[in-house]
N, C-alpha and C positions, 0 to 999 in steps of 0.2 A: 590706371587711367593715364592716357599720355596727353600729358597736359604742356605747351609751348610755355617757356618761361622766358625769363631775362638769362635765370640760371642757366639754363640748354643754348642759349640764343644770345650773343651780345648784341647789345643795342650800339651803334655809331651814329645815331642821330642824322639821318640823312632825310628829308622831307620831299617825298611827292614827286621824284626827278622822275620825267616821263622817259628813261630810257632804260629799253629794256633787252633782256638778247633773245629777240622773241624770233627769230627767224627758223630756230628751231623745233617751234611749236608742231607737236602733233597731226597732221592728214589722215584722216580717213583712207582707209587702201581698200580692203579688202570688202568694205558695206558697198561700194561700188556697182558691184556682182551681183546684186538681192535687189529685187523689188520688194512692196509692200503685199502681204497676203490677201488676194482680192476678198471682200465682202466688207462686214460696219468689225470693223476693227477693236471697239469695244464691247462687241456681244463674243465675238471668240475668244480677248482676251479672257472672258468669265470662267473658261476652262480649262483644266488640267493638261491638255494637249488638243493638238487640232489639226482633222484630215485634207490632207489636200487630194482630189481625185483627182485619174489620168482616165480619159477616153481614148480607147484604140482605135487606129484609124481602120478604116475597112478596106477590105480584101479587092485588088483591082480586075476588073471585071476582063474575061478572057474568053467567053461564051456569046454567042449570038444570040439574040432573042428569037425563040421560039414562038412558030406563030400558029402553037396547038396548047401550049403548057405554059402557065404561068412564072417568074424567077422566084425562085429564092432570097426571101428578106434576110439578109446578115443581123447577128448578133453584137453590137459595139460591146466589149467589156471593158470595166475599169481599174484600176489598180490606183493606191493612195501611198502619199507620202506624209510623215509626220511632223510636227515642230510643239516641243516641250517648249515655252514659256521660262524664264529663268529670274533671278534679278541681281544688283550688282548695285552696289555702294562703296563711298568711304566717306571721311571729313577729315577736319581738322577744329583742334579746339587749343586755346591761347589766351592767356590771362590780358585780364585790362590793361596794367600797367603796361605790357609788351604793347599793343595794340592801339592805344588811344591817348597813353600817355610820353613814353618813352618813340614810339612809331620807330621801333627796331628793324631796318631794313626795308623800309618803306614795305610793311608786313602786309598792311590791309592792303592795299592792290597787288602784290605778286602772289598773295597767297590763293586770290581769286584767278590768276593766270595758272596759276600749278593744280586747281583743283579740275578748270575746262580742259588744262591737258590729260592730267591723269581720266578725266570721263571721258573725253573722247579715245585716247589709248586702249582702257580695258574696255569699253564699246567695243571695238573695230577686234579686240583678241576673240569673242563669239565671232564674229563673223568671219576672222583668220581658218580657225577652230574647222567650223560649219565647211569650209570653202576647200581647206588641206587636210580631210582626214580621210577623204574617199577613199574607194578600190580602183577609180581608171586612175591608173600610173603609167608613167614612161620612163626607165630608165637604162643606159646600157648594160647596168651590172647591178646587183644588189647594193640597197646604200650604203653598207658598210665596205664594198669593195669599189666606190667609184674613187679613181685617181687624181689628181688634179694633173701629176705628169703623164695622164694622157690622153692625146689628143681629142679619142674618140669620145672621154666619157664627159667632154666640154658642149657647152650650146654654141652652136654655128646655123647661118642661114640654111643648110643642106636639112638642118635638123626642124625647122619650123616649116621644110615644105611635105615633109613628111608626117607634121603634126597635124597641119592641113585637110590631109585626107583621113588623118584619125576622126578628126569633127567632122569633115564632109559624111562619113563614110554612117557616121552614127547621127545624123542630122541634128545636129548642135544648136540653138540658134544665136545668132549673132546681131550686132548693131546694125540696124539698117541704116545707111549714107544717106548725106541731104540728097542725091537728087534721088532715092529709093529704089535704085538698080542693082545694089550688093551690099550685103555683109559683112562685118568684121568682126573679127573676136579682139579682144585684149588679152596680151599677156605682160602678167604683175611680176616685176622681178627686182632682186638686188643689182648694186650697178656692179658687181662682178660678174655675172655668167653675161649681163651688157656688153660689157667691154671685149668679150669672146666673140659676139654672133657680129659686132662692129667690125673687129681686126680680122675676120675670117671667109673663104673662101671668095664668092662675088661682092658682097660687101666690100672686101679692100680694096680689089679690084677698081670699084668705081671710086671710093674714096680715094686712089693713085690717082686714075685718070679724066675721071669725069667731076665728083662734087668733092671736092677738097675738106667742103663744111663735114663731113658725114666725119670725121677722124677727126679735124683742128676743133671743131665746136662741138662735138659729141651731138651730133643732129640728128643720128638715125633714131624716127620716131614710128616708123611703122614697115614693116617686111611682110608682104607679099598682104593677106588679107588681116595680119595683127597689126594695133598698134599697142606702141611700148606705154610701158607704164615704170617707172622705173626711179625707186626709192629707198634709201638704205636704211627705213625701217621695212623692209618686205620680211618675211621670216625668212632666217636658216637655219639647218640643224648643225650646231655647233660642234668639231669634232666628231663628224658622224658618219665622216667617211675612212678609205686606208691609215692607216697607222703611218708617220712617217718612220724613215730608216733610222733617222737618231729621235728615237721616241722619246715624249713626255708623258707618262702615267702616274702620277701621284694624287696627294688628298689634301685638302686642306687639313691645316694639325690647329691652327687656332683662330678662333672665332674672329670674323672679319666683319667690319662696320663700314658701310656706307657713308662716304660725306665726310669722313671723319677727318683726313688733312689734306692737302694741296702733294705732301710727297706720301703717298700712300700706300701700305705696302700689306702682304701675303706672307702669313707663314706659311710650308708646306711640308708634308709629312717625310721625304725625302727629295732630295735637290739630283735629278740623272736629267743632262743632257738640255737645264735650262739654261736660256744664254740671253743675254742681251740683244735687242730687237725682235726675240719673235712676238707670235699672236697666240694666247692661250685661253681655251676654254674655261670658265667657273664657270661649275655647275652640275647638268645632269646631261650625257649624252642619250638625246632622244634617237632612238632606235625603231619604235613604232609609232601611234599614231596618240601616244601620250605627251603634249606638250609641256614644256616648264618656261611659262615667259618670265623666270627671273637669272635666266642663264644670261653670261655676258661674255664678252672677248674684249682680252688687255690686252695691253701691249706692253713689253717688259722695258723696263728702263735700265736698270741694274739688278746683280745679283751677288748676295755676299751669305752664302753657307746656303740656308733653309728660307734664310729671309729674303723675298722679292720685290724691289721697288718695279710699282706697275704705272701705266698710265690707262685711266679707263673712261666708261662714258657717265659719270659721275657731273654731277655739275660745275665740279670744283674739279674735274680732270680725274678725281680719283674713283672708286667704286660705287654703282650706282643702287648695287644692294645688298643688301647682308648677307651673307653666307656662314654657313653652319660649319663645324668640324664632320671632316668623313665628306665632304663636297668633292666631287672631280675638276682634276686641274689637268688639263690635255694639249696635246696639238697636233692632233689627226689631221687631217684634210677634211675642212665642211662641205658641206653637200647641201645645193642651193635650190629651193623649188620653186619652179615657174610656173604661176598659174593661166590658164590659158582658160578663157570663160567669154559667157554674155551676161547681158542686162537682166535675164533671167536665171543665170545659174543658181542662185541664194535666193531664199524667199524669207521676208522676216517677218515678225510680229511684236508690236511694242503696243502699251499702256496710250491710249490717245489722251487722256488728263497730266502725264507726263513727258511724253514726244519720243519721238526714233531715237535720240541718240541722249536722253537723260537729262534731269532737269536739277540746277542747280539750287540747295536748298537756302533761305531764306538765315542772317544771323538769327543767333537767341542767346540772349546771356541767361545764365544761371548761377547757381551759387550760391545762401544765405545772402550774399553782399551785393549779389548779381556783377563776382568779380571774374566771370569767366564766360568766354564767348565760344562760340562755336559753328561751321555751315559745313555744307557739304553737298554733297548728289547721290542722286537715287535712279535709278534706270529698271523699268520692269519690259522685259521681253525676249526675244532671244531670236536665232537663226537653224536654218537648214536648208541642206542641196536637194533641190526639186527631185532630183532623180539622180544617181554618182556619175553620167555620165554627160553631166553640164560640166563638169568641172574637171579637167585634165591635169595634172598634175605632174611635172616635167621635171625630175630631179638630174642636175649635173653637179659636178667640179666645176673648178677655177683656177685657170692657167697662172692666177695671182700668187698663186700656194703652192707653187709645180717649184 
């Protein structure tokens, strides 16, 4: 049992300061895309899975009406999509003293900010999941051979008027605009393949000579019928494109700990071609449509034999999660995917006595002494793509990595 102590946890006696570095907190990205599964929400939840039907539309009429013989009534047929229900917890438990007596790191209120972040996070990973695992893809090259150094295999404006006619062509639907005259779609991305469809072809153009804002204040919020969406928690697949020329392929050789100090560092199972400054994969390069959200990208600080001082996104700057021995440590080129969706592409399902996005649970101390406390969250429901072709899925490079 992983129980928070004084022992794991120093105490410095800091009381109740309201400042926090909360700026970082967690966004929903990807729940964005899902509506709620139309009908009483708690009678579907009672089941195992649950159908959604499509009606086809009918055949448009190319005959004249006869005026001896009756038409021909068409047959609508339907076809159904499914959504498996799932559910998703964690906590946290911490002795008294920590808690109520010693108030180690002003424990009781950050610990309730790290439990709303971690629910909201692994929330939005079903609905990441649900949103990128489809069959409509776009990309120049297989994802293991997109380049960052080149040009073609980058997101540029050229590239989203041709995405255009992908959704046009397969009638997508889109947000309807306040005054209810057109459509848009959103596309969700990292601000890497961002900063490509900004710096490129007409985009720069007018950011030279027309709006200045679209370059000096990063403005461009919407191209042609998308608007951006643009957050650097979006997924990418880490190392998952070309191999660079002075490659990194090795393993982690000894077990690495999260959190553990301010200069933190990686052993690896051999040291070819690490250097200071680059960006390195830990973890698993995702190849198909099996994700691992505890892969990370460091940044190398120094390097002396096997051992690597890193900078990571750790809360403490160092590692933000444990990694095993036999872990991949990389620096391919990532490969970034843009989702391109509406308000319909995701449909969810969630417990209506616990809400959409999980409900935080209630303390309880326990114990003989009742010296040990504990809360957490609970989330029962889960996500899927109406149909694979709500959801487009646009993988490029990033001239960042060229």
């Amino acid at each position: 049992m992983a129980i928070q102590t004084t022992a794991n946890l120093t105490p410095f006696h800091v009381q109740y300061k309201e400042v926090y570095e909360r700026e970082a907190m967690f966004n929903r990205l990807y729940d964005q895309f899902a509506v709620a599964f139309p009908g009483d929400m708690a009678a579907l939840m009672s089941g195992s899975s649950v159908q959604y039907p499509f009606l086809s539309d009918m055949d448009p009429g190319v005959t004249a009406i006869s005026q001896t013989a009756d038409v021909t009534p068409q047959t609508l047929r339907d076809a159904t999509a499914s959504i498996t229900p799932t559910s998703r917890g964690e906590a946290l438990q911490w002795s008294e003293l920590l808690g109520d007596i010693q108030q180690s790191y002003n424990y009781n209120e950050e610990r309730a900010v790290k439990l709303g972040k971690n629910q909201a996070e692994s929330v939005d990973l079903l609905a990441q999941a649900a949103a990128l695992q489809g069959t409509f893809v776009y990309r120049a090259a297989a994802r293991a051979s997109l380049d960052a150094g080149t040009t073609a295999h980058r997101a540029s404006d050229s590239l989203f008027a041709k995405m255009e006619g992908y959704l046009q062509n397969l009638r997508v639907p889109g947000f309807i605009t306040a005054d209810g005259k057109s459509e848009v779609w959103s596309a969700l991305m990292h601000p890497y393949p961002f900063h490509d469809i900004r710096e490129s072809g007409n985009v720069d153009a007018i950011g030279v000579y027309q709006d200045a804002g679209i370059h000096l204040n990063f403005e461009l919020g919407k191209l042609g019928p998308f608007r951006f969406v643009v957050n650097g928690w979006a997924k990418r697949f880490l190392a998952a494109g070309v191999v660079n020329g002075t490659s990194v392929a090795t393993t982690i050789a000894a077990s690495a700990t999260a959190n553990l100090k301010l200069a933190a560092t990686i052993e690896v199972a051999a040291n070819t071609n690490i250097a200071a400054g680059q960006w390195l994969l830990i973890g698993t390069i995702e190849t198909a449509n099996t994700f691992d959200p505890q892969n990370e990208y460091v940044f190398v600080v120094s390097v002396s034999g096997t051992t690597i001082t890193i900078m990571g996104e750790g809360s403490n700057a160092g590692l933000r999660f444990d990694h095993s021995v036999g872990e991949t440590v990389a620096n391919a080129d990532n490969v970034y995917p843009i989702l391109l969706g509406g308000p319909s592409s995701l449909v969810k399902l969630y417990a209506t006595q616990i809400g959409p996005y999980g409900a935080l649970v209630p303390e309880e101390r326990t114990g003989l002494l009742k010296q040990f406390i504990s809360s957490g969250w609970k989330y029962y429901g889960g996500y899927a793509r109406m149909v694979d072709n709500r959801c487009l899925r646009v993988e490029v490079s990033s001239s960042f990595e060229a």
